[in-house]
N, C-alpha and C positions, 0 to 999 in steps of 0.2 A: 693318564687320560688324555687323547688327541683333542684337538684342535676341533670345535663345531662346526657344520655345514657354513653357517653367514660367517665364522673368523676364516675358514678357510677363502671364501668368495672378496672377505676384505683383501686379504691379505692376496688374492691374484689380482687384484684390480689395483693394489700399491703397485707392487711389484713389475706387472706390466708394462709399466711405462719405462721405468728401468730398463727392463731386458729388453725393448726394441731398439734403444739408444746403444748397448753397449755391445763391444766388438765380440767376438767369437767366443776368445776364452773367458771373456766378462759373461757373456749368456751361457758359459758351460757351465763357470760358478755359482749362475744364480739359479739356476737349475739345478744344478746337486742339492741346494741348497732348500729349493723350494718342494723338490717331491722330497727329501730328508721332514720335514716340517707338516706335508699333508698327505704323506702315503700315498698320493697319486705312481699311478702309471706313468713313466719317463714319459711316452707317445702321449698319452692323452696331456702331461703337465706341458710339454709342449708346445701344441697346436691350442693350450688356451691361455699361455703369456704372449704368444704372436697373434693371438685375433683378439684378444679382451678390448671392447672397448671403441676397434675397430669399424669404420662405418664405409658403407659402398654403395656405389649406386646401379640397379639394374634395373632393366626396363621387363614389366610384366604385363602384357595384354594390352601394350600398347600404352602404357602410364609407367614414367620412372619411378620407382620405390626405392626410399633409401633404410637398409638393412643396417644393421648394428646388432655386433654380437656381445653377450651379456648375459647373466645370471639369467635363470629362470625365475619367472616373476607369478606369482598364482593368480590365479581368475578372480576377478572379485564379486562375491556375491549376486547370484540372481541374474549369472551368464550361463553359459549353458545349454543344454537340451534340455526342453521342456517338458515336466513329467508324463508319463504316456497315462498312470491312472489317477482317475482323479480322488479328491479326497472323501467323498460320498463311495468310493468303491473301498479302498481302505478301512473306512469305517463297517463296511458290510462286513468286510472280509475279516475283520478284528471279531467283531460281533458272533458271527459263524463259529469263528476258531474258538472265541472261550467257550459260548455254548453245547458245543460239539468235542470236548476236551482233550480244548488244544494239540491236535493232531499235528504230525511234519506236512513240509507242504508236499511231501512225492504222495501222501494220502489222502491229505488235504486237496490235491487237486484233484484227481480224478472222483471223489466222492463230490465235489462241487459240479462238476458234470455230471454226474451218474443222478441224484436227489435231485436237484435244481426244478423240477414241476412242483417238489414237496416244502422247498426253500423260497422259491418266489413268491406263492399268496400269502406268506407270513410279514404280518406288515412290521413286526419289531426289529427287521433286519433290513428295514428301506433299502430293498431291491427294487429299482426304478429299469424301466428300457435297457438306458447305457449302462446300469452299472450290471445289469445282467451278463450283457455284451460282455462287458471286461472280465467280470468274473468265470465265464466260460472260457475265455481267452487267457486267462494269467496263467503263468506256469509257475512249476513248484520250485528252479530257483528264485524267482519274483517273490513268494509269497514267505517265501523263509530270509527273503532280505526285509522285506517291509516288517515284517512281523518280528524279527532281530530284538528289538528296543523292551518286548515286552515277555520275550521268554525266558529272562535271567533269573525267575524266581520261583522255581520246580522241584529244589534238588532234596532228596531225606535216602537214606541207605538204612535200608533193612538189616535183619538179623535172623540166624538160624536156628530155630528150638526142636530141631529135628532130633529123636532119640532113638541109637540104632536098635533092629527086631532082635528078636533071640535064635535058639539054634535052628529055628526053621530055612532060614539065610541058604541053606545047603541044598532045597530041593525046590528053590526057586531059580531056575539059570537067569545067569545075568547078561543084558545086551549092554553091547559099545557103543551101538551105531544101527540104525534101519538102513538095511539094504535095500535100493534102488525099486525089488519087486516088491517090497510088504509098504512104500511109500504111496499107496491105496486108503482112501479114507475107512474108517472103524480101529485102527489102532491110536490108543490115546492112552499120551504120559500121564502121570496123575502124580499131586503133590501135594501137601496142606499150606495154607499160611495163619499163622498166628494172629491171635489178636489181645495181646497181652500188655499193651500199654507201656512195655520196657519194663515189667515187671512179672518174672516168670514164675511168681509163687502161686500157688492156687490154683484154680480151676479158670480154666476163659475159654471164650470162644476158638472155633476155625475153621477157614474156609477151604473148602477140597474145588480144586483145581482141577478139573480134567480138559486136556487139549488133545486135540484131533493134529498127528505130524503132519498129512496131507494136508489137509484145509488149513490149519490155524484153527478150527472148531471151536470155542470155548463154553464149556457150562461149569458155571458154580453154583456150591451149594455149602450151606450153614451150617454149623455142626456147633453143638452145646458145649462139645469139650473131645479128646484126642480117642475117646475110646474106638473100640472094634468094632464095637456095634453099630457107631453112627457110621462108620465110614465101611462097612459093608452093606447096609441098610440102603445107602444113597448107592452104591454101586450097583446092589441088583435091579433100582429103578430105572437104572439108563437105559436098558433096551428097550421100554416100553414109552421112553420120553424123549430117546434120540427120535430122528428124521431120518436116518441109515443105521447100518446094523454095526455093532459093537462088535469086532473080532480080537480085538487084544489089549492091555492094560500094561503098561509098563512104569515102574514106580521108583522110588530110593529108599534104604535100606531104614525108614523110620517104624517102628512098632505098630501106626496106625494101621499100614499095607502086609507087612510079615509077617501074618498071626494067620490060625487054620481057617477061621469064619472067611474070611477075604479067600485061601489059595482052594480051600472045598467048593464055596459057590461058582470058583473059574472055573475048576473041573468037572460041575456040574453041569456046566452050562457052555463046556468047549472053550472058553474065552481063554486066550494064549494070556498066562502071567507071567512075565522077567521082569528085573532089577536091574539097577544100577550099580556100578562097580562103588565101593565106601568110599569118600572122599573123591568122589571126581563128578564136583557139580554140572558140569560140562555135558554128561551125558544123557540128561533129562534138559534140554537147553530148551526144548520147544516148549513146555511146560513151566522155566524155569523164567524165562523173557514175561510171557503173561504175569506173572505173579506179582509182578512193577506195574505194567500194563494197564491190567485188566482190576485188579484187589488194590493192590495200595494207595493209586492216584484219583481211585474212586472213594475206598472208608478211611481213609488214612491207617494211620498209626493207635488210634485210642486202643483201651483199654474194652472189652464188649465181655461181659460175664456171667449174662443175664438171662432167662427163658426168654424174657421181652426183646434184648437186645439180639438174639438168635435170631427170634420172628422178622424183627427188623432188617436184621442182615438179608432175611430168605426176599424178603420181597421189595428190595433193592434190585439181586439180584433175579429176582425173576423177570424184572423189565428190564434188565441191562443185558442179560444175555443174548436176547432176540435182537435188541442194537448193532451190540460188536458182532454178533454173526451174520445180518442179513444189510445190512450199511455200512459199516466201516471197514474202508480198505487196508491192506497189512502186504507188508513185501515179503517175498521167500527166496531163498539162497537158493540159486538151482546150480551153478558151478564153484567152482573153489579150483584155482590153478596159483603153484607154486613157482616166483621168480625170486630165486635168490633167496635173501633174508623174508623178502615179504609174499603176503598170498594174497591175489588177487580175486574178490569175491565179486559173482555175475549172480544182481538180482533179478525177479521177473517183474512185470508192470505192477501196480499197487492192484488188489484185487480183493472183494468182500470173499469169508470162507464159502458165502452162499454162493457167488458166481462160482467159485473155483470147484466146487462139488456137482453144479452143473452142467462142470465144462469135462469132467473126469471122464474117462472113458469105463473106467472099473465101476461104476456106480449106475445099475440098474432103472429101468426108466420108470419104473414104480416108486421109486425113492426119492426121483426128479422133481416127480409129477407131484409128490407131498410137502417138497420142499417150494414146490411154486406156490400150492395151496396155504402154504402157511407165510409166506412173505406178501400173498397179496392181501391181506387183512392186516400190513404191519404199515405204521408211516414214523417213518423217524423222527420230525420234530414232535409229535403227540408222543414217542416212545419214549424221546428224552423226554421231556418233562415229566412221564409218571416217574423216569429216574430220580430224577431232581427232587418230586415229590415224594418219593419214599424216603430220599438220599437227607430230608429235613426232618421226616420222622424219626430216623435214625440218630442225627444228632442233637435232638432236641430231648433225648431220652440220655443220652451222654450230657446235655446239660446242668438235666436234671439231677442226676447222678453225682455230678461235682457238685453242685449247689448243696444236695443233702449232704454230701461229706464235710464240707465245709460248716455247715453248721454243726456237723459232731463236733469238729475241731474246737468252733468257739466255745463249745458248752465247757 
């Protein structure tokens, strides 16, 4: 192990005095001697045993300054440039962030601009004049450095209880990729997540996932337990409870989706059905990003196996979904270009799925026009909170739940 930054700086400030006194071949040996010992650059070891130490006098602005060269010396506290936001803005900004869950700040920002008529008369987030001001003004690396301190404590990794379909597998084609032209809202990946508490025995709940590629779209919905029936049942509802029309369904190779009841209703009803190649999660990614997103960091991880806890989950979700889709911004890959080993990925501005369905060109002005009629009866901070409010019913019935197990236990 070398020598530390202050042994190295002791030992050129000995040193120095030495090598300006001694003759040529005396400064050659102390020099071999001295970058052998600190791994400096010959040039730089150098030019800092002939100035260490060193003092001169120059005239600046018409006043002699005398310089003197020497280690770097650190600022000492409460020098500086003075913070641009203040701490009442911080505070807002903190307050925002947990309530609105914890977004990045390239989301975070623009949704602060975008809401802010529906953020300001709330007085639990002491937005004052100026701290409006800044918070309209802060950007999203500002708001992911200040906010740094308190987002170290997020992290759970899922698990997969996906069980592949049977021989039907053969006359469902399977997609790699959406090409560029079917990249039109109404095609949506679908996918369940469990809710089985890390314990896969028995019957539990689950949530089907379905996301919209274009938009980011997202609706979920509750399911009792893995069968065909729920999760065809929920599927034939979405044309009459989307806002745009359903053209296709893309899934992975779980039993829930590759059974007749699911691939008859698509062909009954035109809806294009393809899969995912086995083992390559990757290819349902749009659908596969929500499932952390949108389910996990909302119900967690428990255990839900219950008619009640079903109920519970539906109308969570019936207030969250109108959130994440008509308020909360989400970014989209629009380019991918390969340099070398690495690939360079070009996102678009952060954008709610509602604007971005707005802004589509492929999306009919009837569908616009239903899509406005339904976000102007929505207000985000009253929407979170029925979340919040459902999101207590739900774990208070998981409470409960442990509590009576626990008393089996003592009996």
């Amino acid at each position: 192990m070398g020598l530390t930054m202050k042994e190295k700086q002791a030992l050129a400030r000995e040193i120095s005095k030495r090598y300006r006194k001694a003759g040529k071949k005396g400064k050659t040996a102390i020099l071999d001697e001295f970058v052998q010992n600190t791994g400096y650059n010959r040039k730089y070891a150098l030019h800092l045993l002939a100035n260490w130490g060193r003092t001169e006098l120059v005239r600046l602005a018409g006043r002699v300054v005398k310089l003197k060269a020497d280690a770097f010396k650190k600022r000492k506290a409460g020098g500086g440039r003075k913070p641009v936001y203040q701490a009442a803005t911080i505070k807002a900004l903190k307050l925002i962030w947990e309530f609105f869950d914890y977004m990045c700040g390239k989301r975070l920002s623009p949704f602060l601009r975008e809401q802010m008529p529906f953020l300001n008369p709330c007085k639990e987030f002491g937005i004052t004049k100026e701290v409006k001001a800044q918070l309209l003004a802060i950007s999203p690396a500002t708001i992911d450095r200040k906010l740094k301190p308190e987002r170290k404590k997020l992290e759970l990794k899922g698990r997969s209880a996906t069980r592949p379909g049977g021989l039907l597998k053969h006359q469902i084609p399977i997609r790699v990729f959406y090409a560029w032209d079917e990249r039109k809202p109404g095609f949506f990946e679908l996918d369940t997540v469990v809710h089985d508490g890390g314990n896969a025995s028995g019957e539990f709940c689950c949530t089907l996932n379905a996301t919209d590629v274009y938009s980011g779209w997202v609706e979920l919905r509750a399911l009792l337990n893995k069968a065909h029936r729920w999760v065809k049942e929920e599927v034939s509802l979405f044309p009459s409870q989307f806002p745009f029309p359903l053209l296709g369904i893309d899934s992975d190779n779980g039993g829930e989706f590759i059974n007749y009841q699911l691939k008859a209703w698509c062909d009954e009803h035109r809806v294009q059905f393809t899969r995912s190649r086995s083992y390559h999660k990757n290819d349902n990614c749009f659908v596969e990003q929500k499932n952390d997103m949108t389910v996990r960091r909302t119900v967690g991880y428990y255990r839900y196996d219950t008619l009640q806890a079903r109920d519970a989950l539906a109308e969570v979700y019936r207030h969250l979904c109108p959130l994440l889709n008509y308020f909360y911004p989400s970014e989209k890959i629009i380019a991918k270009e390969r340099i070398g080993a690495r690939v360079k990925k070009v996102y678009d501005k952060p954008k709610s799925p509602y604007r971005r369905l707005l802004e589509s060109p492929d999306l009919p002005d009837i569908f616009k026009n239903e899509l406005r009629r339904r976000a102007a009866r929505l207000n985000p901070v009253k929407q979170k909170r029925l979340v919040n409010h459902a999101l207590m019913a739900l774990f208070e019935l998981q409470s409960q739940k442990s509590l009576a197990a626990s008393a089996l236990e003592d009996v």
